[in-house]
C-alpha positions as CSV (number, residue, x, y, z in Angstrom):
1,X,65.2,-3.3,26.0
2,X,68.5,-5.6,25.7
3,X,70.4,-5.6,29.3
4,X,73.2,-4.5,26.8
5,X,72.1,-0.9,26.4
6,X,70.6,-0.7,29.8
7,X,74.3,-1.2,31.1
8,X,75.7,1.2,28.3
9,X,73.0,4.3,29.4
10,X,73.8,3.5,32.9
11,X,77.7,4.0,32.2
12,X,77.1,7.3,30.8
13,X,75.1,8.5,33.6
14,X,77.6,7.5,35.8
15,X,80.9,9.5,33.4
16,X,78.6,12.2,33.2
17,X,78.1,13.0,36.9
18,X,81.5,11.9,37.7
19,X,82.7,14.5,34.9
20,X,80.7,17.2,36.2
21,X,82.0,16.7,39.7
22,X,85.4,17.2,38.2
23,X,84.8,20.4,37.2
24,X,84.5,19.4,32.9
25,X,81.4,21.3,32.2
26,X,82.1,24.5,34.8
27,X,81.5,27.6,32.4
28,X,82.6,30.3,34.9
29,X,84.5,33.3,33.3
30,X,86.2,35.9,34.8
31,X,83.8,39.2,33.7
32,X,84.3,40.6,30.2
33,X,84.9,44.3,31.5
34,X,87.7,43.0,33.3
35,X,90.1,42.2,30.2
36,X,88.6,45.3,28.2
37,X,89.5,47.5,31.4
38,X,93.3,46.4,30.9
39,X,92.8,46.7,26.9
40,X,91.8,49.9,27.2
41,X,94.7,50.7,29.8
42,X,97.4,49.4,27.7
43,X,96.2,51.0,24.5
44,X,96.2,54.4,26.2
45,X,99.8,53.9,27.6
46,X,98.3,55.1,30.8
47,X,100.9,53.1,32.4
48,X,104.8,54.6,31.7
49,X,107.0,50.7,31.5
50,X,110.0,51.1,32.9
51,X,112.7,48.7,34.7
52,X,110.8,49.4,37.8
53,X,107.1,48.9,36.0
54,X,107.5,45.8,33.6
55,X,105.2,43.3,31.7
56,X,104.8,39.9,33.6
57,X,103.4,37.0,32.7
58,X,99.5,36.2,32.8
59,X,98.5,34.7,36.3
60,X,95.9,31.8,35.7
61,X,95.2,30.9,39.4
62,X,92.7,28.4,41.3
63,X,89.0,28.9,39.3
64,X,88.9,32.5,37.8
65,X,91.3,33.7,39.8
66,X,94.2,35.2,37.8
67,X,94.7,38.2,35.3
68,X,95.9,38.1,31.9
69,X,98.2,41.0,31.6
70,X,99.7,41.9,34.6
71,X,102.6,44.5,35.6
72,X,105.2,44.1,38.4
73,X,105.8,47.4,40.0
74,X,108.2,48.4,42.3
75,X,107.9,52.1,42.3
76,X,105.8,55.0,41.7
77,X,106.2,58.3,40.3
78,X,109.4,57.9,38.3
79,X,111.0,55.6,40.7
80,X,111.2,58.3,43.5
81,X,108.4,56.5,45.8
82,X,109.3,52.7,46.7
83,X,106.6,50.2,47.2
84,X,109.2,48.2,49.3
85,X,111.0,45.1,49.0
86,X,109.6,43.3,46.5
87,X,108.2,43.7,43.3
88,X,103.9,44.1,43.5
89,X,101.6,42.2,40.9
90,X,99.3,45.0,40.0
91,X,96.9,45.5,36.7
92,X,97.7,48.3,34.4
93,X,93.9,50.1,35.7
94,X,95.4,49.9,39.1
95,X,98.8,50.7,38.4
96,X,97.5,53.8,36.5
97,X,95.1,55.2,39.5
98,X,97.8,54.4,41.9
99,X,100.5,56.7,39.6
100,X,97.5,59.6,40.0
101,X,96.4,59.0,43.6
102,X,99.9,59.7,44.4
103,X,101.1,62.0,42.3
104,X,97.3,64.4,42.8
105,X,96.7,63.7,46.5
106,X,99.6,61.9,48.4
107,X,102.4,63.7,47.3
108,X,100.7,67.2,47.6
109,X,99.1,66.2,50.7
110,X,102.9,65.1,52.1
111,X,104.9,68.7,50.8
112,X,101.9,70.5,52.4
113,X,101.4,68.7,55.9
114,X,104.9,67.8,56.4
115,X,107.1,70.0,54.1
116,X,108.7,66.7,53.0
117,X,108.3,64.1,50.1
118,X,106.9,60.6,50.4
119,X,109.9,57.6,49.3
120,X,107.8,54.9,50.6
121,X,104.6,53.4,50.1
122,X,104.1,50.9,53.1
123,X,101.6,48.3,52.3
124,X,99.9,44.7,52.9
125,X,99.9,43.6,49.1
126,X,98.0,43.0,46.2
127,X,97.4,39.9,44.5
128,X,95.9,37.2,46.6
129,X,93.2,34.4,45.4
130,X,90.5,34.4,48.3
131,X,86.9,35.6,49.0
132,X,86.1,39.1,50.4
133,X,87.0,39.3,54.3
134,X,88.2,35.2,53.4
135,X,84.5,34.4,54.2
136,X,83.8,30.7,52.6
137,X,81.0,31.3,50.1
138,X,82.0,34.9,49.6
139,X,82.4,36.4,46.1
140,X,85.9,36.7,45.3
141,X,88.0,39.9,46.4
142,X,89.5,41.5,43.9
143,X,92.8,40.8,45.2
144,X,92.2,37.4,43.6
145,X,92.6,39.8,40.3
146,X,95.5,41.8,41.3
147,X,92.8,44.9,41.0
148,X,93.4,46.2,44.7
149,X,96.1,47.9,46.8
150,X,96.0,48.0,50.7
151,X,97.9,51.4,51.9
152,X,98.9,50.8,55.2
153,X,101.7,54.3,55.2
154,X,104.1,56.0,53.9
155,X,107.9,57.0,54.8
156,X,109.1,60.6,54.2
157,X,112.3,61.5,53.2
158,X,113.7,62.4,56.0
159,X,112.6,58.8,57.6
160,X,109.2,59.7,59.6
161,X,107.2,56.7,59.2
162,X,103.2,56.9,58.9
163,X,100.7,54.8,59.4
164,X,97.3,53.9,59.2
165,X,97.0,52.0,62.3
166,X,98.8,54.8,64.5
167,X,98.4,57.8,62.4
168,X,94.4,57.5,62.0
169,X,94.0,58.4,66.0
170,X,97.3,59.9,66.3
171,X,98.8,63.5,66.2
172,X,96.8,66.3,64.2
173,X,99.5,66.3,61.7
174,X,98.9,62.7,61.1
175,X,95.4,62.9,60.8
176,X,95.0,65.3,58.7
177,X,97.4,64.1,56.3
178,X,95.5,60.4,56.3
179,X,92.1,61.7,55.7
180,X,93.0,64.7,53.0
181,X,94.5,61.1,51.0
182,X,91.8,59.3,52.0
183,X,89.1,61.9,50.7
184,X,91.5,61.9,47.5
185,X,91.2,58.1,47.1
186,X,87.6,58.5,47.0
187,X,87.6,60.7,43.7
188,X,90.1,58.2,42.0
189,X,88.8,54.5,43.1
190,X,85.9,53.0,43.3
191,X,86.5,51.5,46.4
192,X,87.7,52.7,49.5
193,X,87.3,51.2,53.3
194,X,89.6,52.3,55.9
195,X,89.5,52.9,59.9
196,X,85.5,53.0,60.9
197,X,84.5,50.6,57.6
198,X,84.6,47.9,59.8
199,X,87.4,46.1,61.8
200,X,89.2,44.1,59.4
201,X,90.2,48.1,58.0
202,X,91.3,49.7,61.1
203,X,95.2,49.3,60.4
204,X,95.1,50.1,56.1
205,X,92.9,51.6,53.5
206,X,91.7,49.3,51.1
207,X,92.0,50.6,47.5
208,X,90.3,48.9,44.6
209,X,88.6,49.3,40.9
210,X,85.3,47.4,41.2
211,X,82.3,47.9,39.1
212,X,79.7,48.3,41.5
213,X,77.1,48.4,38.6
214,X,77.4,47.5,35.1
215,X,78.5,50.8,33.8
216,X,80.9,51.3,36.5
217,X,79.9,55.0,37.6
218,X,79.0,53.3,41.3
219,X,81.6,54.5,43.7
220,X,82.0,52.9,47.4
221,X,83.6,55.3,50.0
222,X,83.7,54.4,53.5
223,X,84.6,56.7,55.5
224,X,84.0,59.8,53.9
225,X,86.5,62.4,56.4
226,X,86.3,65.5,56.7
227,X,89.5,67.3,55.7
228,X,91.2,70.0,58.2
229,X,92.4,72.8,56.8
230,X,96.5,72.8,55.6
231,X,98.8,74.4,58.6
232,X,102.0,75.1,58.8
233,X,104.2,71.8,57.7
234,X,105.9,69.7,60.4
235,X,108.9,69.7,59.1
236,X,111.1,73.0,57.3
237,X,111.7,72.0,54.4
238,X,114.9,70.6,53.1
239,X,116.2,72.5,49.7
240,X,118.9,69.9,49.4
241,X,115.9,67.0,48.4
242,X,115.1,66.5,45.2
243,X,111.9,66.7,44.7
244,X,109.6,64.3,42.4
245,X,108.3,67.4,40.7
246,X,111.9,68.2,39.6
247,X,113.2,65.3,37.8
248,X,113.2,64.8,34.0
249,X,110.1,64.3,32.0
250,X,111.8,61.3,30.8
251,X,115.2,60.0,33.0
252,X,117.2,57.4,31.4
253,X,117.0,54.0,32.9
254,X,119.5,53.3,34.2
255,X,121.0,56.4,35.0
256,X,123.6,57.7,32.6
257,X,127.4,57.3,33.8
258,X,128.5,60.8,35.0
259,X,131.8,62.4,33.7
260,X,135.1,62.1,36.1
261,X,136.0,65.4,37.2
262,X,138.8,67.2,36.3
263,X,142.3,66.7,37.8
264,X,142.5,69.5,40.4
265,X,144.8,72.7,39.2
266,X,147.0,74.8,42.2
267,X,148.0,78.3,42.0
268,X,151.7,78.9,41.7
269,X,153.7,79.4,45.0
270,X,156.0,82.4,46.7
271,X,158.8,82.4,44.1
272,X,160.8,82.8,46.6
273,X,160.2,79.1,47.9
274,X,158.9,77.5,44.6
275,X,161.1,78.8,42.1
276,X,163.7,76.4,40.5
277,X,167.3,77.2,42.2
278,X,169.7,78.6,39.8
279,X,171.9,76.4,37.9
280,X,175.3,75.8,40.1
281,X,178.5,78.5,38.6
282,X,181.2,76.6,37.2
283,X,184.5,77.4,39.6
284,X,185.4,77.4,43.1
285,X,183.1,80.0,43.8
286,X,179.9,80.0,46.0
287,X,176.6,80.8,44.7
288,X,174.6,84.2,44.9
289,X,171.5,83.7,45.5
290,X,169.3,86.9,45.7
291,X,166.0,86.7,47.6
292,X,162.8,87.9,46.1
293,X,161.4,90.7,47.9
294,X,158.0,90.6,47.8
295,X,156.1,94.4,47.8
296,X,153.3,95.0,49.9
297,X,151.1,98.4,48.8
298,X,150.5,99.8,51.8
299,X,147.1,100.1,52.8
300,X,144.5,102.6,52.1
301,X,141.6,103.4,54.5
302,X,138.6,103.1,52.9
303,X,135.2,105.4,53.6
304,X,131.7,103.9,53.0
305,X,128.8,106.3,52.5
306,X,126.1,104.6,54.4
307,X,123.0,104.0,52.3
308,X,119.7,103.9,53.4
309,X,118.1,100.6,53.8
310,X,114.7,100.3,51.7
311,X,112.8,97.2,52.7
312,X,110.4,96.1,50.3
313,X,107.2,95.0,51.5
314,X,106.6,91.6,50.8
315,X,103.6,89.7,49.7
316,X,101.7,87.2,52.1
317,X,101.3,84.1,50.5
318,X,98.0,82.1,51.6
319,X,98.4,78.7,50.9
320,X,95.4,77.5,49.1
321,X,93.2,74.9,50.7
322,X,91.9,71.6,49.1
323,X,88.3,71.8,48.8
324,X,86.2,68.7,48.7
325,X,81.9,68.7,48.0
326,X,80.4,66.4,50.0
327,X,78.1,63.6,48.0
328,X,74.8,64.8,47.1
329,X,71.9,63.9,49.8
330,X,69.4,62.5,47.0
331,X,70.7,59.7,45.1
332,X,69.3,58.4,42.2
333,X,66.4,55.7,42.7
334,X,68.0,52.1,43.5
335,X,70.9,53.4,44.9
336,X,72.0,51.0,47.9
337,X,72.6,53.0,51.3
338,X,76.5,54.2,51.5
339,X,76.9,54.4,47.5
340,X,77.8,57.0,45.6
341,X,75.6,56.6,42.7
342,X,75.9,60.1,41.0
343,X,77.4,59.1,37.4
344,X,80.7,61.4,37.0
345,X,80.3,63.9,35.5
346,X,76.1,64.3,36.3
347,X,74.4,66.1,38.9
348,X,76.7,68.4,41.3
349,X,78.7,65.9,43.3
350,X,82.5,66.5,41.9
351,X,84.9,63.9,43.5
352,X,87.6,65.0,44.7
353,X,90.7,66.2,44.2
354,X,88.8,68.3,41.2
355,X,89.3,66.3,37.7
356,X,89.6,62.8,39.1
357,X,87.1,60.1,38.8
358,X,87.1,57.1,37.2
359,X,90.6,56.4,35.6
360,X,89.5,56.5,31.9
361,X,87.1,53.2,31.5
362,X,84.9,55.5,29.2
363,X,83.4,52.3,27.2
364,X,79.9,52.6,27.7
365,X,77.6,50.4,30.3
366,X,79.0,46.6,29.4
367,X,77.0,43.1,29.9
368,X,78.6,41.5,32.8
369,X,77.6,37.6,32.7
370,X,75.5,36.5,35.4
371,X,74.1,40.1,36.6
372,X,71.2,41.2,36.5
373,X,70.8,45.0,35.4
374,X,70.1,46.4,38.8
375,X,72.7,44.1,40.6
376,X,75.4,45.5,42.7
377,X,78.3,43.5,43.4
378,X,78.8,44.6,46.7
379,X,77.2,42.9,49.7
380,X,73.7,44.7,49.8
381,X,71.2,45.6,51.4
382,X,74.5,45.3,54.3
383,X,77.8,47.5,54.0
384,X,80.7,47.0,51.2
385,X,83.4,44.9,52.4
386,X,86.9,43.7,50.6
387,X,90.0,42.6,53.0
């Protein structure tokens, strides 16, 4: 062999590892159910845009980190519930089963706990390219996709602040109200770790949308609370507060400019003081002036008849109380300990609050590259975990 080509293979060799090392021939995608899941949000218009919800631009980070159509929001429920500061990257699917975790479970759950409605949404973010628990080797957290929310509290109107970290082990009020929204985000994501998860979750409740198996009916819930029954609200509540449930189906953004009001009218004044003076005679002599002499009727006594006084009995209103069904005890074969495996809509687990489930990803079981049928993505045989 001529020393010619022996030098030419070994050059090749060499590009070639060197490319490879460089990342050239890396084929790792993002998984396909991923861009169908925001496909299938956007061609639903499950997600109301708004100048408070708007279209950003796709977010291409370090490997397959990123999301192709994202959304900044800075509000929920028509603007009336504030996610803070800042503008959140979010995906439409989350956006979507945010709008209904608040609207079916945080916002009820608020009115009936504390007679007051939420205008905040504390929290510790969204998008954020790192592994699960930021573990090296780790699979990546779906905060690196902008598919998760951590809830930390909310903020009523009336400025009593929430939170996870106090709330969870604090007064009953606040307990209550924490785990009725907790048992609600259970029936709308398919991820939820909070306080007892494990301690990277005792200060938030970690919200995501990830498929657990391929056809995404897996749900991971951890802890599943027991509700206490609703009580009498905190606070009384205030009739001068608009209310979220009151506001137009569709309010104009921005708000429309309101009319001035109308220049203020007065009654006419004692003629005797306001009335123009009469025009001055012509002559040496003075002026008569005759005062106005106002007539008072004279009073009339009055008789009532007394009526009797009728009181109507009045209905007792009970209010009604949330119920939740606990997960079935037999799960199908395979399923990992701490799933929820029971496909929605099969068997007689019904996740609360009634209705909710999965937020509409109703495309059939899809391939996911690099899974085996039977794989879940969570850590198993060990517990779910994604801070």
């Amino acid at each position: 062999m001529r020393p010619s080509r022996i030098a030419s293979g070994l050059i090749s060799l060499v590009l070639s590892a060197a490319l490879a090392g460089c990342g050239f021939f890396e084929s790792e995608e993002r998984e396909p159910w991923r861009a169908q899941a925001e496909a299938a949000c956007y061609a639903r218009n499950m997600v109301k845009l708004s100048p408070l919800i708007q279209k950003a631009n796709a977010i291409e980070g370090k490997g397959i980190c990123g999301i192709d159509r994202p959304l900044k929001v800075k509000a929920l429920e028509d603007g009336t519930v504030s996610l803070g500061s800042r503008s959140l990257v979010l995906s439409c699917p989350m956006t979507a089963a945010l709008e209904r975790w608040v609207a079916q479970s945080v916002m009820p759950a608020a009115l009936a706990r504390y007679g007051l409605p939420v205008v905040e949404i504390k929290n510790f973010g969204t998008y954020n390219c790192r592994s699960r628990n930021n573990i090296a080797g780790a699979r990546l957290s779906e905060h690196a996709f902008a598919n998760a929310f951590d809830f930390a509290g909310i903020v009523l109107s009336n400025g009593y602040s929430v939170t996870v970290k106090k709330g969870w082990y604090g007064n009953a009020t606040d307990r209550a109200f924490l785990r009725e929204v907790t048992r609600g985000a259970c029936g709308t994501f398919t991820t939820v770790l909070g306080p007892g998860a494990d301690r990277a979750h005792d200060d938030h409740l970690h919200l995501d949308l990830a498929r657990h198996n391929n056809a995404g009916t897996y749900r991971y819930c951890k802890p599943l609370p027991q509700v206490p029954p609703r009580t009498a609200p905190m606070f009384t509540p205030d009739p001068n507060v608009p209310m979220a449930s009151n506001l137009p189906a569709d309010p104009v953004w921005p708000a429309a400019a309101q009319p001035m009001p109308a220049a203020p009218t007065y009654a006419s004044g004692n003629p005797s003081f306001d009335a123009p003076l009469p025009p001055a005679p012509i002559g040496g002599g003075q002026p008569v002036y005759e005062t106005a002499q106002p007539a008072y009727p004279a009073p009339q006594p009055t008789y009532q008849e007394p009526q009797p006084i009728y009181q109507q009995p009045q209905p007792v209103y009970q209010e009604p109380q949330p119920t939740y069904a606990d997960a079935p005890a037999a799960q199908p074969p395979g399923c990992p300990p701490g799933y929820i495996c029971t496909p929605v809509g099969q068997g007689n687990y019904v996740p609360p609050p009634t209705g909710a489930g999965n937020i509409g990803w109703s495309i059939g079981a899809q391939p996911v590259q690099g899974y085996s049928p039977t794989d879940i993505t969570g850590s198993v045989p060990g517990p779910y975990s994604d801070d």
